[in-house]
C-alpha positions as a printed NumPy array, in Angstrom:
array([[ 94.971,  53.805, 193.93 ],
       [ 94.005,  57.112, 195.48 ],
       [ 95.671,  60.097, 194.059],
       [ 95.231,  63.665, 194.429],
       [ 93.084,  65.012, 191.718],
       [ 92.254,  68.821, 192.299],
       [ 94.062,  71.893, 190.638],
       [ 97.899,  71.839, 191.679],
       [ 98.698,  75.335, 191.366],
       [ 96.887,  75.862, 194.357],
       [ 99.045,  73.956, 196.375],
       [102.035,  76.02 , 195.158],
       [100.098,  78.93 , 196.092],
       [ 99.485,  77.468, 199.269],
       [103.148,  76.658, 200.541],
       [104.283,  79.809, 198.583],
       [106.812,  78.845, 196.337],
       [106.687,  76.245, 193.08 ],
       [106.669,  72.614, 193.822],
       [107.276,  72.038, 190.1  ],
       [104.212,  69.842, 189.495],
       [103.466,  71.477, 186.377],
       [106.59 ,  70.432, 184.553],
       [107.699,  73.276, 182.026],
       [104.963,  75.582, 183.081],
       [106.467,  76.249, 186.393],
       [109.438,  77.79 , 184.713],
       [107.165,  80.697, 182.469],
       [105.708,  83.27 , 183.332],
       [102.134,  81.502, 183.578],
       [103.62 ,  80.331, 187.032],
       [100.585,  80.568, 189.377],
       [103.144,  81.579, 192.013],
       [104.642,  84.467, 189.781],
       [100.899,  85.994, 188.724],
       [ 99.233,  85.358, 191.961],
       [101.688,  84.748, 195.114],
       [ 98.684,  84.847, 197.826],
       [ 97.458,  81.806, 199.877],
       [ 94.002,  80.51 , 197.556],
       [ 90.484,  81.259, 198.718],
       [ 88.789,  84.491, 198.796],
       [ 90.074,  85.706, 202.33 ],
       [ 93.373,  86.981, 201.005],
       [ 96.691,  87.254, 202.932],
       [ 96.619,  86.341, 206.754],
       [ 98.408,  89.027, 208.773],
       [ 98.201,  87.205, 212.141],
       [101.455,  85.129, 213.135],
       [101.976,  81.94 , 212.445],
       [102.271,  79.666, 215.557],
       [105.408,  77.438, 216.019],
       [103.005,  74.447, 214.769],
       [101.766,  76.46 , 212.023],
       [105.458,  76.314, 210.485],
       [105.709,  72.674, 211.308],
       [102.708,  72.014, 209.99 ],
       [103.106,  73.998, 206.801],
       [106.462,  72.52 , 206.308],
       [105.282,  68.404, 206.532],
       [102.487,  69.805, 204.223],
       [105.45 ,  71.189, 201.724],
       [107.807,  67.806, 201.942],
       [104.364,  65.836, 201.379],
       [103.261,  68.168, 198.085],
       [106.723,  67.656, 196.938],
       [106.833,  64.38 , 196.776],
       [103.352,  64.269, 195.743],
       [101.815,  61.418, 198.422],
       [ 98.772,  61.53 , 200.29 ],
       [ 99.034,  62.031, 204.146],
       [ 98.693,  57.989, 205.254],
       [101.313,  57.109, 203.145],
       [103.13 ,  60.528, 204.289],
       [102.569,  59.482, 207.835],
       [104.038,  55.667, 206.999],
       [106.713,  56.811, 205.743],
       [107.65 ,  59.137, 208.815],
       [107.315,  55.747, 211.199],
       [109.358,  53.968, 208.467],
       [111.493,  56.358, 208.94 ],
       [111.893,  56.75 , 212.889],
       [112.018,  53.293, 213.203],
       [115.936,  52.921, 210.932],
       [119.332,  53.676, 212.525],
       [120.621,  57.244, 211.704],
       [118.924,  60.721, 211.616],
       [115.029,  60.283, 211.207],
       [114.384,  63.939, 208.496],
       [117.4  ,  62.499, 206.666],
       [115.775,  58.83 , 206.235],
       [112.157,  60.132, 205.767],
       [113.866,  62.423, 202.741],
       [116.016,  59.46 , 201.305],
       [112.948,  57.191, 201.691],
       [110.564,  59.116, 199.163],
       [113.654,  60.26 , 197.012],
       [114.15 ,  56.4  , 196.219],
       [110.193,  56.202, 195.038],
       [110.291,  54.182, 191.963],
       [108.098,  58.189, 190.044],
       [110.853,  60.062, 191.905],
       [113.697,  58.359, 190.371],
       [112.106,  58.39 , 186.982],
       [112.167,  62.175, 187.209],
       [115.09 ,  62.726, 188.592],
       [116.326,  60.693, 185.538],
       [114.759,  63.015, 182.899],
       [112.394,  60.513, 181.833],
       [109.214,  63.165, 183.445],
       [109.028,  66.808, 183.374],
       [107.727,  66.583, 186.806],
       [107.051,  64.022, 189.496],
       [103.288,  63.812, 188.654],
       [103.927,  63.201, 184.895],
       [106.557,  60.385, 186.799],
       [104.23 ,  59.172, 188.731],
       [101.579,  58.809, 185.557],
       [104.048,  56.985, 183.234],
       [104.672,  54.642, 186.017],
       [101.165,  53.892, 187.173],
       [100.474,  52.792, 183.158],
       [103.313,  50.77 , 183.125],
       [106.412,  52.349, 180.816],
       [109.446,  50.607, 182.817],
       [111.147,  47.975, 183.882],
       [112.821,  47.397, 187.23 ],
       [115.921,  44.371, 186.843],
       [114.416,  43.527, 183.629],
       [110.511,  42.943, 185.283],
       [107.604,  45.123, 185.063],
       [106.737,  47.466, 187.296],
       [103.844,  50.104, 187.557],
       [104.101,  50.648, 191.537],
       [104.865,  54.243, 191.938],
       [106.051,  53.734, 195.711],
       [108.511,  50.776, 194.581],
       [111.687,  51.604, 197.033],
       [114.491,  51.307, 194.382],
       [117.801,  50.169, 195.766],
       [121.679,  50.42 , 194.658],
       [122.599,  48.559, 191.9  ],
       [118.961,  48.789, 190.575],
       [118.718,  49.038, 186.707],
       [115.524,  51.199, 185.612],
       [114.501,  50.866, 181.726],
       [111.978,  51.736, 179.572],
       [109.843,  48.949, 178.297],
       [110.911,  48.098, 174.822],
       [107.315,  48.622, 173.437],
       [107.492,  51.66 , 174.735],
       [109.923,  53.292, 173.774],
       [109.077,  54.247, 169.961],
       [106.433,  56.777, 171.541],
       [106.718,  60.546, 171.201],
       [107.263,  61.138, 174.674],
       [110.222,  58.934, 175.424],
       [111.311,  60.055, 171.931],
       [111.659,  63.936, 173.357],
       [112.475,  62.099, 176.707],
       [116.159,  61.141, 175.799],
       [116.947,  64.925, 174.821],
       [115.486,  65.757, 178.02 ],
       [117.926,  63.217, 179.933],
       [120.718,  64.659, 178.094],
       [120.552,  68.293, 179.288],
       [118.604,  67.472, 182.735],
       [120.886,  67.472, 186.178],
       [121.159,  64.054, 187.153],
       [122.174,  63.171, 190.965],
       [125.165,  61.621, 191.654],
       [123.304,  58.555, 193.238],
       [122.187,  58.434, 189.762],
       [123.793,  56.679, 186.254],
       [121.896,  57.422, 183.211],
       [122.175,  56.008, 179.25 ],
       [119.984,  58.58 , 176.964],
       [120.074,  56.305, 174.221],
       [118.824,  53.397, 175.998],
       [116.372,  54.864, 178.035],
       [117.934,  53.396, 181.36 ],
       [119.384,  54.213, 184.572],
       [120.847,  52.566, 187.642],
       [120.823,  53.636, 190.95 ],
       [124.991,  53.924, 191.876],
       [124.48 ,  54.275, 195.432],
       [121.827,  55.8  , 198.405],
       [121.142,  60.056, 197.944],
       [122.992,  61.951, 201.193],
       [121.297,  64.921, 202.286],
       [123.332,  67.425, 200.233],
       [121.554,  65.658, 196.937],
       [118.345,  66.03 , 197.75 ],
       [116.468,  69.065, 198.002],
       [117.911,  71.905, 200.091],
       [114.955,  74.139, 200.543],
       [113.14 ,  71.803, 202.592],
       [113.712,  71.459, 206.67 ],
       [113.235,  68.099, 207.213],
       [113.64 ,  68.514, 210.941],
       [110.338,  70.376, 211.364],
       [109.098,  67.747, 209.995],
       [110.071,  65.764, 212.648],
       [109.382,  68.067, 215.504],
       [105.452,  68.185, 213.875],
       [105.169,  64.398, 214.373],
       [106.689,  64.076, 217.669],
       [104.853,  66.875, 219.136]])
């Protein structure tokens, strides 16, 4: 499964704001962003202006980093996307918030969508009562998400159903703390997933 593996406070750095993909971190003042808000490399701040594709770009990089996916699966998803009845940003948004390490975030059960994604991958939960360690899984409403029952005695899922207790869970979302599960009550509309990113330029990148 390829994955990104290099330093992720760079890519913060890079799209200048947090991406939280450093879980508690991002919140302290060890923030990359907070002690060092320039672009990475040793060429400092550009000071020419940004072309109309330079925003487009920059944003599609920002929704991708976000979500944490690699640009051929980005670029599926897009055409996934296009090809579905309604408004294509708002599909291509609801697409990877429904990503089987997405949801187990948003549920509390990660600190951030890479720890998700890890806790996935070696194979912590169960989807309708099977299996599942495919991190791109498109969950669906009336899904039921669980923690494996072997799993569950582990010091992560142990400070996990604290974290589920206080975390902000999505309307689309039902969670139960003490059993480690979810289920997903219904498909996220556009004011439940995130506002700071513009979908649309998104869009306008790919159908340049």
């Amino acid at each position: 499964m390829a994955r990104y593996t290099g330093a992720v406070c760079r890519l913060c750095r890079r799209e200048g704001m947090k991406l939280f993909l450093k879980g508690t971190r991002c919140y302290t003042k060890k923030c990359a962003v907070e002690r060092r808000p320039t672009p990475p490399g040793q060429h400092g701040v550009r000071r020419r202006k940004t072309s109309e594709y330079g925003v487009q770009l920059r944003e599609k990089q920002k929704v991708r980093r976000v979500y944490f996916v690699l640009e051929r699966q980005f670029q599926r998803y897009f055409d996934t996307a296009e090809s579905r009845p309604g408004v294509t940003g708002e599909n291509l948004l609801r697409l990877l918030e429904t990503r089987l390490d997405n949801v187990v975030y948003r549920m509390g059960l990660g600190i951030s969508r890479p720890q998700a994604r890890q806790l996935v991958t070696h194979g912590h939960f169960m989807v309708n009562g099977r299996a599942t360690n495919i991190c791109s899984y498109q969950v669906r409403e009336g899904d039921h998400i669980e923690v494996r029952e072997t799993s569950r005695s582990s010091d992560h899922f142990k400070t996990a159903r604290e974290n589920m207790r206080s975390a902000q869970i999505p309307d689309w979302l039902s969670v139960d703390p003490d059993k480690l599960s979810g289920t997903v009550t219904g498909q996220p509309r556009r004011d439940q997933m995130p506002l700071e990113l513009n979908e649309q330029l998104v869009v306008e990148y790919y159908s340049r």
